[in-house]
C-alpha positions in Angstrom: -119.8 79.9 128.0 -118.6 76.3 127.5 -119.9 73.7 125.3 -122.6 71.7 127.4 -122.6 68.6 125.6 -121.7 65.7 127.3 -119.3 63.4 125.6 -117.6 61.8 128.5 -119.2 60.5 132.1 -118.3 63.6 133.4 -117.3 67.2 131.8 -115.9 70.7 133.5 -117.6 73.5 132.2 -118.8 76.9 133.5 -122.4 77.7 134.2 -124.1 80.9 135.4 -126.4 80.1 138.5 -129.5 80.9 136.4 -129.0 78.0 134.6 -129.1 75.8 137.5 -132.2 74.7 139.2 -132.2 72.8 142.6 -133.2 69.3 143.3 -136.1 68.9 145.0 -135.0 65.4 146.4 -132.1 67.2 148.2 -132.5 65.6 151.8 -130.5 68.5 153.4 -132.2 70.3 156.0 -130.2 72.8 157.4 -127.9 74.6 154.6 -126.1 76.0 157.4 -124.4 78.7 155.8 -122.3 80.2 158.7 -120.7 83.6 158.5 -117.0 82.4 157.6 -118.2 80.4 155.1 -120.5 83.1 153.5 -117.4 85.3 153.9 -115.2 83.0 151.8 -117.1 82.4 149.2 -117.8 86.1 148.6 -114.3 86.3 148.8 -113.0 83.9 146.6 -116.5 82.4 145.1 -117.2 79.1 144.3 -113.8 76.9 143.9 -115.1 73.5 144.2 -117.2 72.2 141.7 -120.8 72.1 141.9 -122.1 68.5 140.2 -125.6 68.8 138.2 -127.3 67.0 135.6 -128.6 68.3 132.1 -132.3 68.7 131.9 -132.2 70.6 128.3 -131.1 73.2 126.5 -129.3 75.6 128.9 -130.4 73.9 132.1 -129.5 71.7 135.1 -130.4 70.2 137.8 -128.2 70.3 141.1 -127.2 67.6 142.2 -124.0 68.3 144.5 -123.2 71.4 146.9 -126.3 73.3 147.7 -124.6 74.7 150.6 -122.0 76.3 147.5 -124.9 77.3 145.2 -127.1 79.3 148.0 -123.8 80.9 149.8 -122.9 82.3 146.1 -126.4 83.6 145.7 -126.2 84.8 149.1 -123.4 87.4 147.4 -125.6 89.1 145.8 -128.5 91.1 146.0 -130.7 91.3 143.4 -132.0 87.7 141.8 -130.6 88.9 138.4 -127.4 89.8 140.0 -127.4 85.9 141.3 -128.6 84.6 138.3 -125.6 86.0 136.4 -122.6 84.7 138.9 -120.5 81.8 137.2 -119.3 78.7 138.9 -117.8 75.5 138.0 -119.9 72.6 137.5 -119.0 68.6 136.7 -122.1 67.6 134.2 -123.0 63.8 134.3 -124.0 62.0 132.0 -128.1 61.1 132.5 -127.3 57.4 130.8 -125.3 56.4 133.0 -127.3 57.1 135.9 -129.7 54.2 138.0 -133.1 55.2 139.9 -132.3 55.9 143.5 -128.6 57.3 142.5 -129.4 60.7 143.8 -129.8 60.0 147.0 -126.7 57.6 147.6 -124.3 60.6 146.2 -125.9 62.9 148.9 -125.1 60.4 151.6 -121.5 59.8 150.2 -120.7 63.6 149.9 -121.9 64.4 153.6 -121.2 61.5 155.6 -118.8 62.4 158.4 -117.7 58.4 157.5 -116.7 59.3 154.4 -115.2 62.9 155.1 -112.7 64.6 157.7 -112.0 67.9 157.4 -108.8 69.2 158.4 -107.8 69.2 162.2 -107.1 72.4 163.6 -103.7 72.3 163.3 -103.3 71.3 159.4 -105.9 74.4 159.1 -103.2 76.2 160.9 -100.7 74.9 158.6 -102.4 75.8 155.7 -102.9 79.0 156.6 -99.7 79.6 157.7 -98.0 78.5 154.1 -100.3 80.8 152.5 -98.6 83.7 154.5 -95.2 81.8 154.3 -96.0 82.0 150.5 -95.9 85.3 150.9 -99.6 86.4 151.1 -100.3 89.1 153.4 -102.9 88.3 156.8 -105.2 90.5 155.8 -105.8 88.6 152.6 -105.8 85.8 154.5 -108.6 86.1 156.6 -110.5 87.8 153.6 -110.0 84.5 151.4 -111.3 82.5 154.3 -113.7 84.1 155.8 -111.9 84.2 159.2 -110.9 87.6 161.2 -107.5 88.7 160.9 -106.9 87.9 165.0 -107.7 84.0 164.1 -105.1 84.0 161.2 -102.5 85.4 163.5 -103.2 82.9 166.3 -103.4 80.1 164.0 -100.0 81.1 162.2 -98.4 81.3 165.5 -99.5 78.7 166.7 -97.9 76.5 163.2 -94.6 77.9 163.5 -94.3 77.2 167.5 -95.8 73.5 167.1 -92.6 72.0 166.2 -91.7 67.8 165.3 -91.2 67.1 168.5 -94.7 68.3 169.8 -96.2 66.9 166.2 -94.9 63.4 166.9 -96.5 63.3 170.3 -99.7 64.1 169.2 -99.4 61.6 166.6 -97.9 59.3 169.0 -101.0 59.9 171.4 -103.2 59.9 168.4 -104.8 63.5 169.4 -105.7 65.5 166.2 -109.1 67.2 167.9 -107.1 70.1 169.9 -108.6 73.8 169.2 -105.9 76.1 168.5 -106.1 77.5 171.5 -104.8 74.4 173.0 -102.0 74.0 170.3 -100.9 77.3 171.0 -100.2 76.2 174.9 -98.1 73.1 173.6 -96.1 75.3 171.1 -95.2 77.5 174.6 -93.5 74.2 175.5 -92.3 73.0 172.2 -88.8 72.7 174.1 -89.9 70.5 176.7 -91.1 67.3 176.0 -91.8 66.1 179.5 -93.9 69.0 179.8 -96.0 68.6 176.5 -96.4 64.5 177.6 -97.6 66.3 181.1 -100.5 68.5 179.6 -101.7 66.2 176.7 -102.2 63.7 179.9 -103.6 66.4 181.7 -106.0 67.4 178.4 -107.1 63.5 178.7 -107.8 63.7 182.3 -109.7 67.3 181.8 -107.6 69.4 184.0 -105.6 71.0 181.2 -106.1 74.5 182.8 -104.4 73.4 186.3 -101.4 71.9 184.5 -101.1 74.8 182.2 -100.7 77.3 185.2 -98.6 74.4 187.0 -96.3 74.3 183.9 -95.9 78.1 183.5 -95.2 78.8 187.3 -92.8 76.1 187.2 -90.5 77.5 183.8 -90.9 80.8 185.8 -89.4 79.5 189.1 -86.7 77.5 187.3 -86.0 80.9 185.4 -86.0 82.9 189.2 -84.0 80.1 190.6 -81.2 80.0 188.0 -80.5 83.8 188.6 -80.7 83.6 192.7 -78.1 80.5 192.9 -75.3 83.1 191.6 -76.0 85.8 193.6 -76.2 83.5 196.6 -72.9 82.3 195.3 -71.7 85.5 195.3 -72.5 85.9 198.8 -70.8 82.6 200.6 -74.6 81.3 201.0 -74.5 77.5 200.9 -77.5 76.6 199.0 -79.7 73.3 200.1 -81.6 72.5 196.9 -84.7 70.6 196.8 -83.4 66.9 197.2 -80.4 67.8 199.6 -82.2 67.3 202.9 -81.5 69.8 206.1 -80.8 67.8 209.2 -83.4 67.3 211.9 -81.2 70.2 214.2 -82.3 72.7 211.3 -84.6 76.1 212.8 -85.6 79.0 209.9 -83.9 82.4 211.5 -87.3 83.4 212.0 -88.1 81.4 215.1 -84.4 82.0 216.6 -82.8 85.2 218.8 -80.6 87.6 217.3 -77.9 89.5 219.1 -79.6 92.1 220.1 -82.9 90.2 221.7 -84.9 90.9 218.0 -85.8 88.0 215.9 -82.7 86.6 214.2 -82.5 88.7 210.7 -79.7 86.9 207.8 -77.8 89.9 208.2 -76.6 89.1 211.6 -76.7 85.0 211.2 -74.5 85.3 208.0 -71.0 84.4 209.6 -72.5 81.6 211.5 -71.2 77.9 210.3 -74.8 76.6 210.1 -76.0 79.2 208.0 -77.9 78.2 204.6 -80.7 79.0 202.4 -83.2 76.9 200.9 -86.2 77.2 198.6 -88.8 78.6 200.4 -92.3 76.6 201.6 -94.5 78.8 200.3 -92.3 81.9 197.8 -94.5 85.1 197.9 -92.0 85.4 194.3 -90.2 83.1 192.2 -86.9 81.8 193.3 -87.6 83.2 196.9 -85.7 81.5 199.7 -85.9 80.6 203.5 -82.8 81.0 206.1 -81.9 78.0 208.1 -79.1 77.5 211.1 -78.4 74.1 210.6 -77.9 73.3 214.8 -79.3 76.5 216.5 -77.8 74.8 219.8 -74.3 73.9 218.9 -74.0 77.4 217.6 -75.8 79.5 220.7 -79.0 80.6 219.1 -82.1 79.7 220.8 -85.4 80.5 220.1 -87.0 84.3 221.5 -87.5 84.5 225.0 -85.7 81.4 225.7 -82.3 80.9 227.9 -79.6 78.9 226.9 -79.8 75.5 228.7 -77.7 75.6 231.8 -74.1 73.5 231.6 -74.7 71.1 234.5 -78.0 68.2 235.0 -79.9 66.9 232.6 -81.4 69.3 230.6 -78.9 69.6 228.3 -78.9 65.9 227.0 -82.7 66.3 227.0 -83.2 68.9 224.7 -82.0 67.5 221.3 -84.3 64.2 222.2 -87.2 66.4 222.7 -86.4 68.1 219.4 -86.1 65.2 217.6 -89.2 63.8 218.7 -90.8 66.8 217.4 -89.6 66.3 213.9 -91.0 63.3 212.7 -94.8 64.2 212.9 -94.2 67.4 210.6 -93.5 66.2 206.8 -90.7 67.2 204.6 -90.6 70.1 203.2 -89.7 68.8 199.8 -93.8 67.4 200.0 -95.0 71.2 201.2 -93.3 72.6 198.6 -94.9 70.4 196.3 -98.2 70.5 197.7 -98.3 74.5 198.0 -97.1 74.7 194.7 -99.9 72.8 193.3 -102.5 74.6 195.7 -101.2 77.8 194.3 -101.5 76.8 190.5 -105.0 75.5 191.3 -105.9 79.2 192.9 -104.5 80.9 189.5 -106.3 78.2 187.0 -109.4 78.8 188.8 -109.9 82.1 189.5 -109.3 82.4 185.9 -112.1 79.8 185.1 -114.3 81.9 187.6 -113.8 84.8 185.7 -114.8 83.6 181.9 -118.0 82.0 183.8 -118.6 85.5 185.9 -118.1 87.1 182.0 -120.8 85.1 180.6 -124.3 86.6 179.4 -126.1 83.8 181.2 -125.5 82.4 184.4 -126.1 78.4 185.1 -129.1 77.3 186.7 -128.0 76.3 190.0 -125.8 80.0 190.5 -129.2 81.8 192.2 -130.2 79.0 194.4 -126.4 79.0 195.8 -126.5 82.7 195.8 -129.6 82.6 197.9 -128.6 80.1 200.3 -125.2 81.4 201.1 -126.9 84.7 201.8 -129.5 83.5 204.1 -127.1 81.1 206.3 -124.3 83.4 206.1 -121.3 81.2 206.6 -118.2 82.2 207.9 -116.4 83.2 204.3 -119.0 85.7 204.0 -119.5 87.0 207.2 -115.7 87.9 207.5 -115.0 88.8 203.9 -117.6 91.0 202.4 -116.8 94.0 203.5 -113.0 93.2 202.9 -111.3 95.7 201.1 -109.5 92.5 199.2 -112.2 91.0 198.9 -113.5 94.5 196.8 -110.5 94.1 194.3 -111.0 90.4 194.1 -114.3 91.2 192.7 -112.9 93.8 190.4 -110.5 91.1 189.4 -113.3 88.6 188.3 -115.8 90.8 187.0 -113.5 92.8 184.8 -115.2 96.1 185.9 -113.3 99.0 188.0 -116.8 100.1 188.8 -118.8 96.8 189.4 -122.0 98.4 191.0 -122.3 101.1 188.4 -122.2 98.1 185.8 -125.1 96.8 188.0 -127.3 99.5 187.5 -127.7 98.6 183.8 -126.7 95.0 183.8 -129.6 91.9 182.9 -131.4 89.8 185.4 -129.0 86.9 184.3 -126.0 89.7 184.6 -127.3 90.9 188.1 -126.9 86.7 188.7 -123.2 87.1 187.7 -122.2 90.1 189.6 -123.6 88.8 192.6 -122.0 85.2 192.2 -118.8 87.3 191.6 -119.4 88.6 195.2 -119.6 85.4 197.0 -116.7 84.1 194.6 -114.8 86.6 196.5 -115.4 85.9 199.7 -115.0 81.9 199.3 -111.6 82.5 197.7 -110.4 85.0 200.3 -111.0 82.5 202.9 -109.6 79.8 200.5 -106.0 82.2 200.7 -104.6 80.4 203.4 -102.1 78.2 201.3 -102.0 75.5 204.0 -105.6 75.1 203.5 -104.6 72.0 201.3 -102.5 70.4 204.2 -104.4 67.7 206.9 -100.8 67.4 208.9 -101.1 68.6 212.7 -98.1 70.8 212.2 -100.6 73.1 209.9 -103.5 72.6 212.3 -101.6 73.8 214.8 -100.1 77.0 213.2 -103.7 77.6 211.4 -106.1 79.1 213.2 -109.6 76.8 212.3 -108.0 75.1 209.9 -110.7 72.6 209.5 -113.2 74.8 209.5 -111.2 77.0 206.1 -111.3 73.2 205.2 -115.2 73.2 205.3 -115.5 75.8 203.5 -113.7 75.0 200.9 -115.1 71.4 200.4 -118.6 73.7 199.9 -117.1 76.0 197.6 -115.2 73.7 195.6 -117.8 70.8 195.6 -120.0 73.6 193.9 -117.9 74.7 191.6 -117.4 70.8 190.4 -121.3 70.7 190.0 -121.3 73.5 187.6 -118.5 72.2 185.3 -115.3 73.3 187.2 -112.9 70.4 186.7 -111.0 70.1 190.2 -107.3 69.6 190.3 -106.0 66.4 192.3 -104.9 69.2 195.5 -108.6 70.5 195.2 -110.3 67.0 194.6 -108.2 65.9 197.9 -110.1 69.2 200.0 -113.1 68.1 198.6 -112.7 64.1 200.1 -110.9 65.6 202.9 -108.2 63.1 202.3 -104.3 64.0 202.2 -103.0 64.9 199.4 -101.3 62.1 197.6 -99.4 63.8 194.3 -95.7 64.5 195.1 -96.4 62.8 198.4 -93.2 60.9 199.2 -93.4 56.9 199.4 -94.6 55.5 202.5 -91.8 53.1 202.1 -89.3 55.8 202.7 -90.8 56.3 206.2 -92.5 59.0 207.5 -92.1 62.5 205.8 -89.2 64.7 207.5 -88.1 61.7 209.3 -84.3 62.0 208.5 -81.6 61.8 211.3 -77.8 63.8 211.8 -76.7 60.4 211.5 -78.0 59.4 207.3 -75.5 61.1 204.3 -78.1 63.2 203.3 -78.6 65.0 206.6 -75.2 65.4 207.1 -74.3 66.4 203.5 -74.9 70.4 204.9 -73.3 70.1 208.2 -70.0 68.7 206.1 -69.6 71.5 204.1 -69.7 73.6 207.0 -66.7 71.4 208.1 -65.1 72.4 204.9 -65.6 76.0 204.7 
């Protein structure tokens, strides 16, 4: 035991917790002693200093870290077992304290003003040194009182956060992101456009959307860089997104092959206007669409339709009327865009659906939506209930193979859940319709009720928003039942699609079939 007497304003020593008695002007309320911190202080006991003040021969009175002293007792079992556990104290000296002292060094120790504990990613940082130092995980998370999946995350997550990502958070002056968060910007440490993208996104709460956006995007980068060889490989000329096809342009699937069948790529490959592009709406990454650049000044027409006949007018008639045609449809650089988001959205909130549907409790208004649905029985579930997708959608979100054996045993606020789960399905099977996000008459027209999948997503959408969903900008657009404006091309630059044989960009395919 160290010598107690004071000779200085303030002396290390080592007590034993039977020495120490606690204030009774301590203004704490609420100790708070949380597992991790009970766990690391039985692991690595008391490292920081208790501060107390000498009452007499053997004794003192706490007067800093309560919270320390009871989470150390809390270590033992028996009182003589706590009385006997050593910790490190500061003593002050009683002459040199004023009335009233005690209770301005309690608000100076624990006011958040005062105090900042670490961010999330210096805790990281920290922890990842330790390993770094060579200390095992394991030991790790037993020094800190943290499991050993926390310490793994959070070491990750430090060694994929790299300067670049570190100076944009500094630069945006974010230091509150959980680790799960960090660990999303460490997946695109190597893009800083993208990081800039979901920080923005973080700011704007739709940090889930631009996430999924993000990750579909490296993915069809990654598909697209391994198609362009192979079409390469096979003469295909390849239109990228900004080279526009001219106004002429028909996808194979709407012209006449040989042989009376549908045009396949096969049979269209030796034809001069033949080309690929990205496709609209890729059921895979890096999937592509067939074009014949001028179906008519190469003989293809569409099915079930003969070629014009060589004398009146008809002939010089038919390119007007298909130019007319083409500048009510937009480009397909927007679609692209716009199903791309739309399918993002889908991913990032079917995900969102599922953590809710996994909760223990359900939010208020779930049973009076739940109810209503039911009793007016709107189109989504009328059609989809008995859907056989719609039975491995709800599979999907509940997370059970057997969801109406899990009902047998599950709570009243579980039952809630599983049957939310069931209309989720339903709304989002009728939501599958990828041009639901599009108000353009070309996707009226080839959309069955389109306006009315429309309605039904504004309902299903506008109710997820009231319970905490945070809509995308393609899914706040449904809800207004505006156009959707992200990606949309300037009005300036006329009206979408609106390019003639005539401008260098329309013509840039037709002149390498020139050259070929």
């Amino acid at each position: 035991m160290s010598d107690t007497t004071t000779t200085t304003p303030m002396q290390r020593v080592t007590l034993q917790l039977g020495q120490i008695r606690v204030n009774e002007n301590n203004v704490r309320q609420d100790l708070n002693l949380d597992e991790k911190f009970r766990k690391s202080v039985a692991a690595n006991g008391v490292k920081v200093p208790v501060v107390v003040l000498p009452l007499g021969e053997d004794t003192y009175e706490l007067k800093m870290g309560h919270r320390r002293y009871f989470a150390a007792r809390a270590t033992k079992e028996t009182e003589a077992e706590q009385d006997a556990i050593e910790v490190p104290a500061y003593v002050l000296d009683p002459s040199l304290r004023e009335a009233g002292e005690d209770f301005i060094d309690q608000l100076i120790e624990n006011d958040d003003n005062y105090r900042r504990g670490l961010t999330e990613l210096e805790q990281a940082d920290a922890l990842f040194g330790a390993v770094g130092a060579g200390m095992k995980q394991a030991r790790v998370a037993e020094l800190t009182g943290r499991s050993r999946r926390d310490v793994s995350q959070a070491v990750k997550t430090a060694k994929s956060v790299g300067e670049r990502t570190r100076s944009a958070l500094a630069e945006a002056g974010t230091y509150d992101l959980d680790l799960e968060v960090l660990g999303v910007l460490g997946e695109f440490d190597d893009d800083p456009a993208a990081v800039d993208r979901l920080l923005d996104a973080h700011a704007k709460g739709r940090f889930e959307f631009q996430v999924q956006w993000e990750r579909d995007d490296r993915e069809e980068q990654r598909a697209r860089a391994e198609v362009r060889p192979q079409l390469t490989a096979a003469g295909v000329r390849l239109a990228e997104d900004g080279d526009t096809l001219p106004t002429t342009a028909e996808p194979l699937s709407e012209l006449e092959g040989p042989d009376g069948e549908p045009m396949t790529t096969e049979a269209h490959a030796e034809c001069p206007g033949h080309v690929a592009t990205w496709a609209e709406n890729p059921r895979e990454p890096g999937e592509v669409d067939y074009f014949c650049t001028d179906p008519e000044r190469f003989d293809h027409y569409p099915p079930q339709e003969d070629a014009p006949e060589t004398d009146g007018d008809q002939v010089e008639e038919q390119p007007q009327a298909t130019g007319e045609a083409k500048p009510s449809e937009p480009s397909r650089e927007y679609v692209k865009a716009g199903n791309k988001a739309y399918r993002a959205a889908e991913k990032a909130r079917q995900t969102w659906l599922k953590d809710l549907i996994g909760r223990k409790t359900a939010p208020k208004p779930l049973a009076a939506f739940i109810t209503g649905q039911l009793l007016a029985c709107p189109k989504p579930v009328a059609q989809w209930v008995g859907d056989a997708g719609r039975r491995d959608l709800v599979k999907e979100l509940t997370g059970y193979d057997q969801p109406a054996e899990r009902a047998a045993t599950a709570t009243p606020a579980k039952l809630t859940l599983l049957n939310f789960a069931v209309l989720a399905a339903t709304f989002e099977k009728r939501m599958g319709e990828a041009r639901t996000w599009r108000t353009d008459s070309t996707a009226r027209s080839a959309v069955y009720e389109l306006p009315e999948i429309r309605e039904d997503a504004r309902t299903w959408l506008s109710f997820l928003a009231e319970i905490g969903y945070p809509l995308s900008s393609v899914e706040q657009a449904i809800v207004d039942d505006e156009p959707y404006q992200e990606g949309e091309p300037d009005a300036a630059d006329g009206q979408a699609g609106e390019v003639t044989p005539d401008e260098p960009d329309a013509v840039s395919v037709e002149d390498s079939e020139d050259a070929s």
